[in-house]
C-alpha positions in Angstrom: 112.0 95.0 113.9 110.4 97.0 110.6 107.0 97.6 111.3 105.4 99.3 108.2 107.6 98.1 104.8 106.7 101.1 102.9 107.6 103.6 105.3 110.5 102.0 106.3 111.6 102.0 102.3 110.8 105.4 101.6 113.6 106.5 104.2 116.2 104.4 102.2 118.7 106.1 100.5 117.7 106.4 96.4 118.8 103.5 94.2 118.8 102.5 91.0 115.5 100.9 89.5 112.1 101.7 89.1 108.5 100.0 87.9 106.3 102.3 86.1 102.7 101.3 84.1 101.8 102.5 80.9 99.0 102.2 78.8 99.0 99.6 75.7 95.7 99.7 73.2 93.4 97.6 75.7 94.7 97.0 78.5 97.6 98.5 81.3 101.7 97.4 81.4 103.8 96.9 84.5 107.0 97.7 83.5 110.1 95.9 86.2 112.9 98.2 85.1 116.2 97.7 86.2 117.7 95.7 83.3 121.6 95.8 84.6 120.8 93.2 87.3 118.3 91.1 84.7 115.4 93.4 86.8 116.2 91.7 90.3 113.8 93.7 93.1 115.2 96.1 95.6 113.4 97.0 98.5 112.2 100.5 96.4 111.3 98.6 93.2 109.3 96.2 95.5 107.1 99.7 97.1 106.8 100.5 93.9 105.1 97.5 92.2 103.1 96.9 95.5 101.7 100.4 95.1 101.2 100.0 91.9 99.3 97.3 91.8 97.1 98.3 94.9 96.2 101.4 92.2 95.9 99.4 89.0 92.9 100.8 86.8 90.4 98.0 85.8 91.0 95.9 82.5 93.5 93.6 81.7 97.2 93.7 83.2 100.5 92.6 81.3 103.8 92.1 83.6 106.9 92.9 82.1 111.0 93.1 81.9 112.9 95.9 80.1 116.0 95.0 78.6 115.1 91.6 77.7 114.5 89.6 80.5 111.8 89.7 82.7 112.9 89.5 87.0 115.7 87.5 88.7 114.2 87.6 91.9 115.8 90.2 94.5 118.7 92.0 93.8 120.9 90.0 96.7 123.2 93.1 97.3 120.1 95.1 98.3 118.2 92.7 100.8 122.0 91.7 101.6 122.6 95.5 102.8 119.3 96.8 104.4 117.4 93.0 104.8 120.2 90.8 105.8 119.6 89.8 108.9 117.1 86.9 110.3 113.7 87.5 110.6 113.7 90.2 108.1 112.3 87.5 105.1 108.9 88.0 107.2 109.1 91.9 106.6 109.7 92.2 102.6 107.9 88.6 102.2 105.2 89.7 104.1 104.9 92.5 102.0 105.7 90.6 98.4 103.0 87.7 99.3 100.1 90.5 99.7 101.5 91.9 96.2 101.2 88.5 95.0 97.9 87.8 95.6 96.4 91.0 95.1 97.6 90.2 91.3 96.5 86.5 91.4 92.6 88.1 93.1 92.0 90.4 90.5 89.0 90.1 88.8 90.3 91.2 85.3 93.5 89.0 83.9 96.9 89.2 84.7 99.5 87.7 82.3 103.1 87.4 82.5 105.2 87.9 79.4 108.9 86.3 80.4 111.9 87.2 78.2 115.2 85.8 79.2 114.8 84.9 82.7 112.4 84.6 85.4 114.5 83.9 88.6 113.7 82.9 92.3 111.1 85.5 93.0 111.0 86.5 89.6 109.2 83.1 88.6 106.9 83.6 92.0 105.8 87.0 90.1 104.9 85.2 86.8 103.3 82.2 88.7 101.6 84.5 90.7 99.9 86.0 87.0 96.9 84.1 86.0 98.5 83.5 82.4 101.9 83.1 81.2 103.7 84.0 77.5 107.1 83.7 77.3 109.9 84.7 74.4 111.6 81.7 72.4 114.6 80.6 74.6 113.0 82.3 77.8 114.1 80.3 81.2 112.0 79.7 84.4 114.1 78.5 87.8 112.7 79.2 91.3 116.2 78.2 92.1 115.8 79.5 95.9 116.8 76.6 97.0 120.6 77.1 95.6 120.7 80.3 98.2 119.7 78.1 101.3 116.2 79.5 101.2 112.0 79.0 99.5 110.2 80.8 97.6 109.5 84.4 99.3 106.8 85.7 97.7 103.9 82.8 97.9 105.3 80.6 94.9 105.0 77.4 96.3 100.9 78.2 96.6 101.1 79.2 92.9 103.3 76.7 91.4 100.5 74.3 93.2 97.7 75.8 91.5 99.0 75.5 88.5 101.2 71.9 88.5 100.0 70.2 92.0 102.1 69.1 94.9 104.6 66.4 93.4 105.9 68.5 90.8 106.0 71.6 93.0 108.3 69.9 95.6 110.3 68.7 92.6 110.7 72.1 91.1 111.3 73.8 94.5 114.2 71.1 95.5 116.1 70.7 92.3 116.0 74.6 91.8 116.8 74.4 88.4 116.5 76.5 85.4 114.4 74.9 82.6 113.7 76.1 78.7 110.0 77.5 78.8 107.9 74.8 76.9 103.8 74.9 76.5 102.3 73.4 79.5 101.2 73.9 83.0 103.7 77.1 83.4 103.9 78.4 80.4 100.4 78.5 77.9 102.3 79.9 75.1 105.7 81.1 73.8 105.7 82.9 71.2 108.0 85.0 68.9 105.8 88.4 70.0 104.6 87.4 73.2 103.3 91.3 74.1 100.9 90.4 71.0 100.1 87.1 72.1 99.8 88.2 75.8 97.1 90.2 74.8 95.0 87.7 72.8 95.6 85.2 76.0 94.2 88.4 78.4 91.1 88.5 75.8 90.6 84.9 76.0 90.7 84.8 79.8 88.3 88.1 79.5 85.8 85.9 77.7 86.1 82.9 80.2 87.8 83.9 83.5 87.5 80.2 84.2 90.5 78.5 82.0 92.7 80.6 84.6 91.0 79.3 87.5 93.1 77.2 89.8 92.7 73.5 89.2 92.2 71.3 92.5 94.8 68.2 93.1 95.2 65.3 94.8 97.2 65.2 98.4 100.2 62.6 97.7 101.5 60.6 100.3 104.4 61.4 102.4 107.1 59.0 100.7 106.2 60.8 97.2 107.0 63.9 98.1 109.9 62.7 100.0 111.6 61.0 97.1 110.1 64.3 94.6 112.7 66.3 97.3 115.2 63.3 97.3 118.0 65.7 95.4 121.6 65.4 95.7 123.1 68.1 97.9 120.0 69.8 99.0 120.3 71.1 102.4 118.4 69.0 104.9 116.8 71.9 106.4 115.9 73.7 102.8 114.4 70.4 102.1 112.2 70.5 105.4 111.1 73.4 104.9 110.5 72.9 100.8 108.5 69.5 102.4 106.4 71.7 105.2 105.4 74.0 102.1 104.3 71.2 99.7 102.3 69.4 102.5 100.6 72.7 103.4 100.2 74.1 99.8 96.9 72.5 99.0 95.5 73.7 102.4 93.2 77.1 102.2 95.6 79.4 100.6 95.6 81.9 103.2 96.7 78.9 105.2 99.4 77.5 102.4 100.8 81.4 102.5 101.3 81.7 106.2 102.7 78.6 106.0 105.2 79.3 103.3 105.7 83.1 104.9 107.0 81.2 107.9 109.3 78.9 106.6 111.1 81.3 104.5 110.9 83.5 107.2 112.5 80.4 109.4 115.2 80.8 106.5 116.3 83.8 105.3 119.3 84.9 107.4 120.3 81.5 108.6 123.6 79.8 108.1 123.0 77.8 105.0 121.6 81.4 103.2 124.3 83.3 104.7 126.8 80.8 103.0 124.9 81.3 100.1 125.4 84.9 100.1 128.9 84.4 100.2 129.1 82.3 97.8 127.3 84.3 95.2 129.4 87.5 96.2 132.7 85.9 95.2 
């Protein structure tokens, strides 16, 4: 078994893809750059943004995409080579759910700006943002789900926090991938969203609590049973999409150990494996 993520990375052999920050006028941006796989996360490019972000200089933060689209998740021929087998989703998850929330804890704002497409773990990393501008014709899916597994990086906490059990469970089991629209996910989309980015990071400046998590209502277990009721989810995706929902309004240390282990239970089963194979064809 990996014991330290990093260290274990940094004896990989190089591969394409970096994340970089640079400085805008007011505030610092996270560049994800690997644009020939839409920006999808390899084991470096994840040491990377988790150092990154452990460093980040006070003042606000904006996430980004080059090439047009901002993550799809992690690049599946990377984890498939050096993170393929079970038990490793606790190792890189581990290690993406503290990355997470060290972005979701800081004090100054964090805001996503999603171009083209925000996939699997790449729409954990905007949820995981405290704000959220996105491009005209932008798409959000945390389509895990469709590769027999749940969110890895803490998504199911943040979808919570920002649209409450039901619809979490819902989005989680139909793994779809939606238009962006102004709402719960998404506050704006705009036709420059680096520009509005930045006026939503001053706004959150001046009152830190419009990004604050709202608080929701448990729902009973036949509501989230029929919100997970979709045709040709795998039974034990859906357990384990059910196990995160009941748990996601729970302490969120609590709701992240929680999700940790059931993707952990996951990745590197049958069902994902299948999955694999599927999307290698």
């Amino acid at each position: 078994m990996i014991g330290d993520f990093a260290s274990w990375v940094r004896n990989l052999p190089p591969a394409e893809g970096s994340v970089h920050l640079e400085k805008l006028p007011g505030a610092h941006r996270l560049w994800v750059d690997h644009p020939r796989s839409r920006n999808a996360l390899g084991p470096q490019m994840m040491v990377q943004l988790g150092e990154l972000v452990a460093a980040l200089p006070p003042g606000p933060v904006i996430v980004q995409g080059a090439g047009g689209s901002f993550c799809s998740g992690g690049n599946l021929d990377a984890l498939r080579e050096h993170l393929g087998e079970p038990r490793a989703g606790r190792v890189f998850g581990g290690y993406m759910h503290q990355v997470a929330l060290s972005l979701r804890s800081r004090r100054d704002p964090v805001i996503a700006v999603v171009e083209g497409v925000a996939l699997g773990g790449g729409a954990e990393l905007a949820m995981a943002c405290h704000g959220v501008v996105a491009a005209h014709g932008a798409r959000i899916g945390f389509v895990q789900a469709k590769l027999g597994v749940s969110p890895g990086f803490g998504g199911g906490r943040w979808l919570w926090e920002r649209v409450g059990p039901l619809a979490t469970a819902r989005l989680l089991a139909q793994a779809a991938l939606t238009p962006v629209v102004e709402g719960p996910l998404v506050q704006r989309v705009a036709a420059d969203p680096v520009e509005a980015a930045l006026e939503l990071a001053e706004v959150f400046s001046r009152d830190p609590s419009l990004s604050a998590p709202k608080q929701w209502k448990n729902p009973s277990e036949e509501e989230l049973k029929e919100a997970t009721d979709v045709h040709g989810l795998d039974t034990t995706v859906r357990a384990g999409i059910l196990r995160i929902a009941r748990a996601a309004g729970s302490p969120r240390e609590v709701a992240l150990q929680v999700e940790l282990e059931v993707f952990d239970s996951l990745w590197g089963g049958p069902v994902h494996r299948a999955a694999l194979e599927r999307a290698r064809r």
